[in-house]
C-alpha positions as CSV (number, residue, x, y, z in Angstrom):
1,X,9.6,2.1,-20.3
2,X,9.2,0.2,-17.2
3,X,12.6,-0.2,-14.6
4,X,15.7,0.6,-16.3
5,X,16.6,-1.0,-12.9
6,X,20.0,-1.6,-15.0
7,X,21.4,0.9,-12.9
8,X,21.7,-0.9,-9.7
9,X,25.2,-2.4,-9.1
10,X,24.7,-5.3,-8.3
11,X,24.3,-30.6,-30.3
12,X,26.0,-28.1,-31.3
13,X,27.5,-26.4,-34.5
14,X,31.6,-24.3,-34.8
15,X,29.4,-21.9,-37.5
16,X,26.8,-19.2,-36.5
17,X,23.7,-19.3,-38.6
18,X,23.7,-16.5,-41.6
19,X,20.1,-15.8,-41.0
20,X,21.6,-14.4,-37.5
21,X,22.8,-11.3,-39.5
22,X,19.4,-10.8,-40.7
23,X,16.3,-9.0,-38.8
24,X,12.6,-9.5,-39.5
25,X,12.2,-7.6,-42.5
26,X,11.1,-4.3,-43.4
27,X,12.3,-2.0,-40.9
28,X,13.0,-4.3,-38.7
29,X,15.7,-6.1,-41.1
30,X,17.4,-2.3,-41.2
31,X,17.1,-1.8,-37.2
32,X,17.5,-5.4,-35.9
33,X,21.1,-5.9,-38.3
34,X,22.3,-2.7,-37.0
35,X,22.3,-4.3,-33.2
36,X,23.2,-7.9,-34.0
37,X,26.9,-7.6,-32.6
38,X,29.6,-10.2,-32.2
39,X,29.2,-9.9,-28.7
40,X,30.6,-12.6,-26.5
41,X,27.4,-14.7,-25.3
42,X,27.2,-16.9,-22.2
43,X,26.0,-20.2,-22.3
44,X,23.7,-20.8,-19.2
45,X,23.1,-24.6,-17.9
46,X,21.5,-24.7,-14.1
47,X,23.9,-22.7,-11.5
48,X,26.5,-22.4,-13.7
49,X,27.7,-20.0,-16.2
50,X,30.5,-20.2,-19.1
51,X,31.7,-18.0,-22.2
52,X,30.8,-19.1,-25.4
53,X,31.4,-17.3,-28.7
54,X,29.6,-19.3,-31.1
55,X,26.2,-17.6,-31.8
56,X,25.1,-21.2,-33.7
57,X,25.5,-23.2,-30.4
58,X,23.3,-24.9,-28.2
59,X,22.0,-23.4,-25.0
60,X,21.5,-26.9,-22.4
61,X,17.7,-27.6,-22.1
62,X,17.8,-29.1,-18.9
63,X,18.9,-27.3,-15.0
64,X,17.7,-26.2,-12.2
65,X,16.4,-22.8,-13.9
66,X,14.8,-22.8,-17.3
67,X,17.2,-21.1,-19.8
68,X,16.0,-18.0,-21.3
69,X,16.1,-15.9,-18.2
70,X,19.8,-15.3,-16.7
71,X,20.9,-16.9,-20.2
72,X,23.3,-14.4,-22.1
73,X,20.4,-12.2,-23.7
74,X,20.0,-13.3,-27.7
75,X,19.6,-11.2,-30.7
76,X,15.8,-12.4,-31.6
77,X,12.6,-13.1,-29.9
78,X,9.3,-14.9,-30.9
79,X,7.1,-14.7,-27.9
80,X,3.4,-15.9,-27.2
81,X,0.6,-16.4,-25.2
82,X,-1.9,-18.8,-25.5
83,X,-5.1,-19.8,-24.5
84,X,-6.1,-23.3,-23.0
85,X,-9.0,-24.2,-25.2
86,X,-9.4,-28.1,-24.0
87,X,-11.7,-28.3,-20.6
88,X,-9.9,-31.5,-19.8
89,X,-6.8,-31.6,-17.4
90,X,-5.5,-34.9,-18.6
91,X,-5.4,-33.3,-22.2
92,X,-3.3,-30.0,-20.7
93,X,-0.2,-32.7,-18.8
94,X,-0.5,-34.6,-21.8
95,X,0.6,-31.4,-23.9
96,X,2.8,-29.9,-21.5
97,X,4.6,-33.0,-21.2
98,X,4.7,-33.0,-25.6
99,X,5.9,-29.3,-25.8
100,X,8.5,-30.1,-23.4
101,X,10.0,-33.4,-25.5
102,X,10.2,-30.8,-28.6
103,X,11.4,-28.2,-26.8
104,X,14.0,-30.5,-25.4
105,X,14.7,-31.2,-29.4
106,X,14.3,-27.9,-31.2
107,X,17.1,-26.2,-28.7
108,X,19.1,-28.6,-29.5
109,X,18.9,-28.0,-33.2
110,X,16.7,-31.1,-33.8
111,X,13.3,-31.8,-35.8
112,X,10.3,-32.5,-33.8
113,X,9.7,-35.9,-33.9
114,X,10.1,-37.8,-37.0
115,X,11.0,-34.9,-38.9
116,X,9.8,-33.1,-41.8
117,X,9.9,-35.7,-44.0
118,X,10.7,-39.3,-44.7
119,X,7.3,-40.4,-42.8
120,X,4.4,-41.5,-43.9
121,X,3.1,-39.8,-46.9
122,X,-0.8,-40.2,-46.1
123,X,0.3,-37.9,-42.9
124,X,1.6,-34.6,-41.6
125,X,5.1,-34.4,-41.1
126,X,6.2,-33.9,-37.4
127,X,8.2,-31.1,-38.2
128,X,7.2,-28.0,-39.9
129,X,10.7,-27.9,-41.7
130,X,11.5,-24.5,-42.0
131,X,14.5,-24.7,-39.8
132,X,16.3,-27.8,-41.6
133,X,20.0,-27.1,-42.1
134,X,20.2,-24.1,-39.3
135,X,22.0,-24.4,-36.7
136,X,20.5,-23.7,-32.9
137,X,21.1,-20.6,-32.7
138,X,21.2,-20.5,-28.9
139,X,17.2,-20.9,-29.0
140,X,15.8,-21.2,-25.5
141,X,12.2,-21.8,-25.1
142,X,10.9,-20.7,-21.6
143,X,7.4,-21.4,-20.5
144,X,4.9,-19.2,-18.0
145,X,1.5,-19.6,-16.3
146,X,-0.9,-16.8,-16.2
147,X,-3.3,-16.3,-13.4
148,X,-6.0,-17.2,-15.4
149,X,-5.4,-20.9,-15.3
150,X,-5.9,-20.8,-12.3
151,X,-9.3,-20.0,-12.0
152,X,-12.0,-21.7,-10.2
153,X,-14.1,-24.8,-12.3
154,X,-10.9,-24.9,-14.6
155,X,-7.8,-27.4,-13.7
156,X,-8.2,-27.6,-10.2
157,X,-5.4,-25.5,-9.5
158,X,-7.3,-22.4,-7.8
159,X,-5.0,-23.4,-4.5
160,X,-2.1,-23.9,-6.0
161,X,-2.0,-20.0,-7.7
162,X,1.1,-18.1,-6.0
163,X,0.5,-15.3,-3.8
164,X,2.7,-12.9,-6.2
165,X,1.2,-14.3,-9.3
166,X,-0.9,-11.1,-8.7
167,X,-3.1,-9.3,-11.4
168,X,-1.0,-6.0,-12.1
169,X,-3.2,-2.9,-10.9
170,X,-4.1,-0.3,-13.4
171,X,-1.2,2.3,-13.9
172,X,-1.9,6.1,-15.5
173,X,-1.4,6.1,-19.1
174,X,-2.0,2.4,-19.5
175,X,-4.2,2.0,-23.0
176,X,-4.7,-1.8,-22.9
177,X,-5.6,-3.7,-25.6
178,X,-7.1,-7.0,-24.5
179,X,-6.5,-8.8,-27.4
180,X,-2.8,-8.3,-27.2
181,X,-3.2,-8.5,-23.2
182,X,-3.1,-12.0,-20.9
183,X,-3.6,-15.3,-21.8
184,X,-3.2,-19.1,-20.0
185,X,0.5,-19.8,-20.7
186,X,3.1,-18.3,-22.8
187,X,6.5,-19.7,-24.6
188,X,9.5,-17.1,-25.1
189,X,11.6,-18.1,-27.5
190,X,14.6,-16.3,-27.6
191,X,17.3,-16.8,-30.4
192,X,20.5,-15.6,-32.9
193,X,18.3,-16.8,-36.1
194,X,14.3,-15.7,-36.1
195,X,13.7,-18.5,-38.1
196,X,14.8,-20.6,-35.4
197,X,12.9,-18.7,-33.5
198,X,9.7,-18.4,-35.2
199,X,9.9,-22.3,-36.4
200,X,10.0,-23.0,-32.3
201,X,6.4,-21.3,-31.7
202,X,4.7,-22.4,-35.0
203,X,5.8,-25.9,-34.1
204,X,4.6,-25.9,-30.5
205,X,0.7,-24.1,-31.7
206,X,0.6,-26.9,-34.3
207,X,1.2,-29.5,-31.6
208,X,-1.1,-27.7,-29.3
209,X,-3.7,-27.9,-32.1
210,X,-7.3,-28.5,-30.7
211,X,-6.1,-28.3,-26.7
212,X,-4.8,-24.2,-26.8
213,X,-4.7,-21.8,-29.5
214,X,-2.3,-18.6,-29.6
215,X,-4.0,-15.9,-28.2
216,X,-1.4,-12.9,-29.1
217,X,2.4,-13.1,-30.1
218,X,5.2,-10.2,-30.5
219,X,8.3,-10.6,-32.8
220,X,11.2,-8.9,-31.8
221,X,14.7,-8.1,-32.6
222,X,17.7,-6.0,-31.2
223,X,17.9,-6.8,-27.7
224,X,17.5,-4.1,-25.7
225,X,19.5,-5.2,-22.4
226,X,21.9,-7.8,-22.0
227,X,22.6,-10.3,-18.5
228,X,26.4,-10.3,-19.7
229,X,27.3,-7.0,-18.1
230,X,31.0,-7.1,-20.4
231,X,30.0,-6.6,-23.7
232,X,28.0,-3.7,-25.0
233,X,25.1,-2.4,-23.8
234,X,22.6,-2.5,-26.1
235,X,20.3,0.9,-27.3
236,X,16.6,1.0,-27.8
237,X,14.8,2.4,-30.3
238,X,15.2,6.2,-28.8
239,X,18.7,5.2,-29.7
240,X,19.8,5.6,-26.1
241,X,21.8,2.4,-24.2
242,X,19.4,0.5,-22.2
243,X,20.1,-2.0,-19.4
244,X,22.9,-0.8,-18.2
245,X,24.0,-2.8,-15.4
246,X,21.2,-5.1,-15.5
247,X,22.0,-8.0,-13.5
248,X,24.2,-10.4,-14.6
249,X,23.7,-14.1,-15.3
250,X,26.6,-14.7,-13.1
251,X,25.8,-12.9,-10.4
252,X,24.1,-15.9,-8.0
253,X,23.6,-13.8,-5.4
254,X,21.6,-11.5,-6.7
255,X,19.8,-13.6,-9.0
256,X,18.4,-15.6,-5.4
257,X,17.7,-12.6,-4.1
258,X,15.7,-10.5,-6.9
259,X,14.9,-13.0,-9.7
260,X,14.2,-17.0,-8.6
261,X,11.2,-17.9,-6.1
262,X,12.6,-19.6,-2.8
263,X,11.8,-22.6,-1.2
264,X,10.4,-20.6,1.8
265,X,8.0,-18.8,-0.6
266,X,4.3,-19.3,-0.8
267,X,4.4,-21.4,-3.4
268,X,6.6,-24.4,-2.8
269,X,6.4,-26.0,-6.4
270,X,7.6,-22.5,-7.5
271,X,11.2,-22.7,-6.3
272,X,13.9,-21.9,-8.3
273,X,11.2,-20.5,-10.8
274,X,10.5,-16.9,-11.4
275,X,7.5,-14.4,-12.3
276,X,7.6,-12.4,-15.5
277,X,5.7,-9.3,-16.8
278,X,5.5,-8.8,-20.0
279,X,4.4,-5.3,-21.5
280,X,4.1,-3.8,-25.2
281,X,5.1,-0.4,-25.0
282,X,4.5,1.8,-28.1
283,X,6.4,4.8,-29.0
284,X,5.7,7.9,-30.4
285,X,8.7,7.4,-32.5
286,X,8.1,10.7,-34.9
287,X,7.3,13.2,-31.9
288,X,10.8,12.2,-30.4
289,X,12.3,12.4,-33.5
290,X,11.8,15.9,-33.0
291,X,12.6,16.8,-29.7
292,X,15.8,18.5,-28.4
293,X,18.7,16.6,-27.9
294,X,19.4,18.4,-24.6
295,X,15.6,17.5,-23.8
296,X,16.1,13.8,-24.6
297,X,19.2,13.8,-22.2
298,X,16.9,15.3,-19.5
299,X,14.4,12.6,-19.4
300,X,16.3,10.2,-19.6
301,X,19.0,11.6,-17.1
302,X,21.9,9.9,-19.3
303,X,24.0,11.6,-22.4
304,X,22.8,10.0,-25.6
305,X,26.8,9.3,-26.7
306,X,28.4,7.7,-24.2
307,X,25.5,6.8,-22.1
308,X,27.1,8.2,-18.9
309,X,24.4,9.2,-15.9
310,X,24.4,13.3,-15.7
311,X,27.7,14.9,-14.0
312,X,29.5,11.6,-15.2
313,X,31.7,10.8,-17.5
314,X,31.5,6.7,-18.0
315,X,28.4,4.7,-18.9
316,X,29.0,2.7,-15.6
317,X,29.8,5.2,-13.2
318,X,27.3,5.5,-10.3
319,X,24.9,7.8,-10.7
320,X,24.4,10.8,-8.9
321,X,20.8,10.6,-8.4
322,X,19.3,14.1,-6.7
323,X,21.8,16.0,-10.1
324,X,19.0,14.8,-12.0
325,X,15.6,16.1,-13.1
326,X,13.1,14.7,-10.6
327,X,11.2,13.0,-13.7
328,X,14.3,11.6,-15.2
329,X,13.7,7.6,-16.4
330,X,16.8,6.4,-14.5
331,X,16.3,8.4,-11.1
332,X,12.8,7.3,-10.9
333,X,13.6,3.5,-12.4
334,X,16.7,3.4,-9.7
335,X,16.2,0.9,-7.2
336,X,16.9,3.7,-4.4
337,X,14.3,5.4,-5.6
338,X,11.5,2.1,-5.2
339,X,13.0,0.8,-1.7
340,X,15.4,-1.7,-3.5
341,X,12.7,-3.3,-5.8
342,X,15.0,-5.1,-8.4
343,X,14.1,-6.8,-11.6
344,X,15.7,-8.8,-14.6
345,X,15.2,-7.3,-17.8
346,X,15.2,-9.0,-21.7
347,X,13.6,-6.5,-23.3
348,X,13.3,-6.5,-27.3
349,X,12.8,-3.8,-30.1
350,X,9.8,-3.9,-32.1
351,X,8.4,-2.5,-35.3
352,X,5.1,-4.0,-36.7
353,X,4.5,-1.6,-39.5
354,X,2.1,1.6,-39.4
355,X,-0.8,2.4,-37.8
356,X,-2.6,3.6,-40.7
357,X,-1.8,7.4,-40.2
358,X,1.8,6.9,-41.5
359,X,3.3,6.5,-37.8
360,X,5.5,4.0,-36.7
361,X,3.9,1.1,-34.7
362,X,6.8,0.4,-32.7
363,X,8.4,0.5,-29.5
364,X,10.0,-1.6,-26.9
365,X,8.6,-5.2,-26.0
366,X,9.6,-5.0,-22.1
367,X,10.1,-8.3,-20.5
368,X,10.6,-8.5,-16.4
369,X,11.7,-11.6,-14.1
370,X,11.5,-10.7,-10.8
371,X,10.7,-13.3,-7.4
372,X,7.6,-10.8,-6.4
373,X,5.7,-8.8,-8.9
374,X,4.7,-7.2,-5.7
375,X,8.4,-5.9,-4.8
376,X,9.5,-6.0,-8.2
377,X,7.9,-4.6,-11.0
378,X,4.8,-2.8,-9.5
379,X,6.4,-0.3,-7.2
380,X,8.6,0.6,-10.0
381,X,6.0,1.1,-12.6
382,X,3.9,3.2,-10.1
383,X,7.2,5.6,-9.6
384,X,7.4,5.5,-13.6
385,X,3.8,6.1,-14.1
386,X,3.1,8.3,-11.9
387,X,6.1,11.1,-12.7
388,X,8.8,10.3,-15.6
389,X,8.8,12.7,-18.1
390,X,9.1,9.8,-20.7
391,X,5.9,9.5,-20.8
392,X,5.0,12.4,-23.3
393,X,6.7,10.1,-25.6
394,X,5.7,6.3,-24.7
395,X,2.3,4.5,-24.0
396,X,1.9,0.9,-22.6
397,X,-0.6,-0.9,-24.6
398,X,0.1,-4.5,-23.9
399,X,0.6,-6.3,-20.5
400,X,0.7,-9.8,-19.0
401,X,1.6,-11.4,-16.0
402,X,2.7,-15.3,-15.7
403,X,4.8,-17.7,-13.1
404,X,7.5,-19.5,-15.0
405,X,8.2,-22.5,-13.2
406,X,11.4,-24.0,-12.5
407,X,14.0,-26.1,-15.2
408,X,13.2,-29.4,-16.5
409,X,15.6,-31.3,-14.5
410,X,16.1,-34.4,-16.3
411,X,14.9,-36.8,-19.8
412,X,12.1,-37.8,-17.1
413,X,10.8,-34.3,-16.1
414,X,8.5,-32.0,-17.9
415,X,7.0,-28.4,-17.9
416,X,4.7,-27.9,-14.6
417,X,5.1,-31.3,-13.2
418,X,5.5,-30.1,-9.8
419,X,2.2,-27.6,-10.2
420,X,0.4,-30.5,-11.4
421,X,1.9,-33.3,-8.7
């Protein structure tokens, strides 16, 4: 699983949503309620930061930063890409500017439009409905632009494509599949209720109907790493704690130096944005199952209990490094080991069934923010690729790249207006 960099130091309702205790279904309902905590979440809103306990509240829509990154990580996620099908760049502002006035209404727990019903009956309803009578949920929608809408004899943008919007090189092991691979833009929608959730994306594909059609999507549920560095860390699906010491949503300083683009970056319209890379990683779940616990310890270079690094006794103590196996996950994730390279994680658990052989299809949907794929995630996935002993047991088989611009600042402001200006 790509950078447990965690070890660096470094409209509104007063009643969470019920659906919030529930998971996906299936095996994911077992797994996903067994990780959705009380946990103290933090409410995100431009620079600033507060506590909020309320798992049915409202994350604010508009700041300098769209929410969804250094926000307090939720308990659900409904994430995916899509594929610009219009040839016409009026048409793609147009909808940009429409998902972001129902994004604008859906996190703050309101219908799309007119609603889901009360309009004309000869018509579609606005609003798919689902969602009536839940609460927000938290649910942040965050948007991303893949290198492919950039391409020549598309939207004109060829010269407006970041330098560090790079195509991520091959890496050993990877088993790609293309149709769960790339795409023009994707929406994460992150939230405490999957219906919430899940009623964000099917609401923004039905507006996008005829000018982009989802390309691939990934359900998720027990986060596995948290910006809130206070409450608990969360475990993965190897039932070890993942994250830990991910950086924090408060943490400004290093959130401008690892995580947002600069103004003194290549791409000027992308400051205060952010890059993410998104990966599906599957895991061999049954040949785990059976290893050693002493071996699981090893590769992983933590105890399985406590989650303390090896020859420690707290999860949060610093880690010794060089008393690890050379192939353990953290030593080779650390950012000593990869010349400082730092990311942001808000990875999810997923399970999607069986794969026809009576094997688990499930594993860990790994999401990145970094400001340079090139210093972030890259140099830490060659380190990871190229030694740790998790691999026996994991295999990447899903990965995009995309620029996620910056916030919406204001009622007037929408999604990409400064990379369309």
């Amino acid at each position: 699983m790509a950078g447990d960099t965690g070890d660096k130091d470094t409209g509104t309702a007063p009643e969470p949503s019920r659906r919030a205790l529930l998971g996906w279904g299936g095996a994911g309902l077992a797994l996903g309620a067994a990780a959705a905590g009380g946990a103290v979440a933090a409410v995100r809103s431009g620079g600033n930061t507060e506590q909020a306990a309320d798992s049915g509240s409202a994350v604010p829509f508009h700041g300098a930063h769209q929410a969804g990154i250094a926000t307090a990580v939720q308990d659900r996620l409904h994430f995916a890409a899509f594929d610009v099908t219009t040839k016409d760049r009026a048409e793609l502002v147009s909808l940009l500017k429409e998902w972001t006035r129902a994004a604008e209404r859906m996190t703050a727990g309101r219908t799309v439009g007119e609603g889901a019903y009360g309009g004309p009956a000869e018509a579609p309803p606005d609003d798919t409905g689902e969602a009536l009578g839940l609460r927000p949920s938290r649910l942040t929608l965050t948007i991303g632009f893949g290198p492919s809408l950039f391409a020549r004899d598309r939207f004109g943008l060829e010269d407006r494509r970041p330098e560090a919007l790079v195509d991520l090189p091959k890496f050993p092991g990877d088993n790609l599949d293309s149709a769960r691979s790339g795409g023009d833009l994707c929406v994460q929608a992150c939230a405490d209720d999957p219906q919430v959730a899940v009623h964000a994306i099917r609401n923004l594909a039905r507006i996008g109907m005829g000018r982009t059609a989802i390309r691939w999507s990934q359900l998720g549920f027990g986060k596995t790493s948290s910006t809130t560095p206070g409450t608990q860390t969360p475990r993965n699906m190897m039932g070890f704690k993942d994250g830990t010491r991910n950086i924090a949503g408060t943490d400004e300083a290093a959130l401008d130096e690892h995580v947002w683009a600069g103004r003194t970056d290549d791409a000027g319209w992308m400051a205060g944005g952010s890059y993410l890379v998104a990966r599906r990683i599957r895991m061999h779940i049954e040949t785990w199952d059976r290893a050693p616990l002493q071996e699981q310890e090893d590769i992983f270079g933590r105890d399985k209990g406590e989650g303390a690094p090896v020859g420690k006794a707290k999860e949060r103590d610093e880690p010794f490094l060089k008393a690890m196996l050379p192939t353990a996950h953290v030593r080779l994730a650390h950012p000593d080991t990869n010349d400082g390279a730092t990311i942001l994680r808000r990875g999810y658990s997923f399970t999607d069934g069986t794969d026809g052989l009576g094997r688990l299809d499930a594993g860990l949907f790994f999401l990145a923010y970094q400001r340079d794929v090139r210093t972030g995630f890259i140099p830490v996935q060659r380190s990871l690729a190229a030694s740790d002993a998790l691999n026996e047991y994991i295999q990447h088989v899903g990965s995009a790249v995309f620029a996620v611009p910056p916030g919406v600042r204001d009622k007037d402001d929408w999604w990409g207006r400064a990379l369309f200006s």
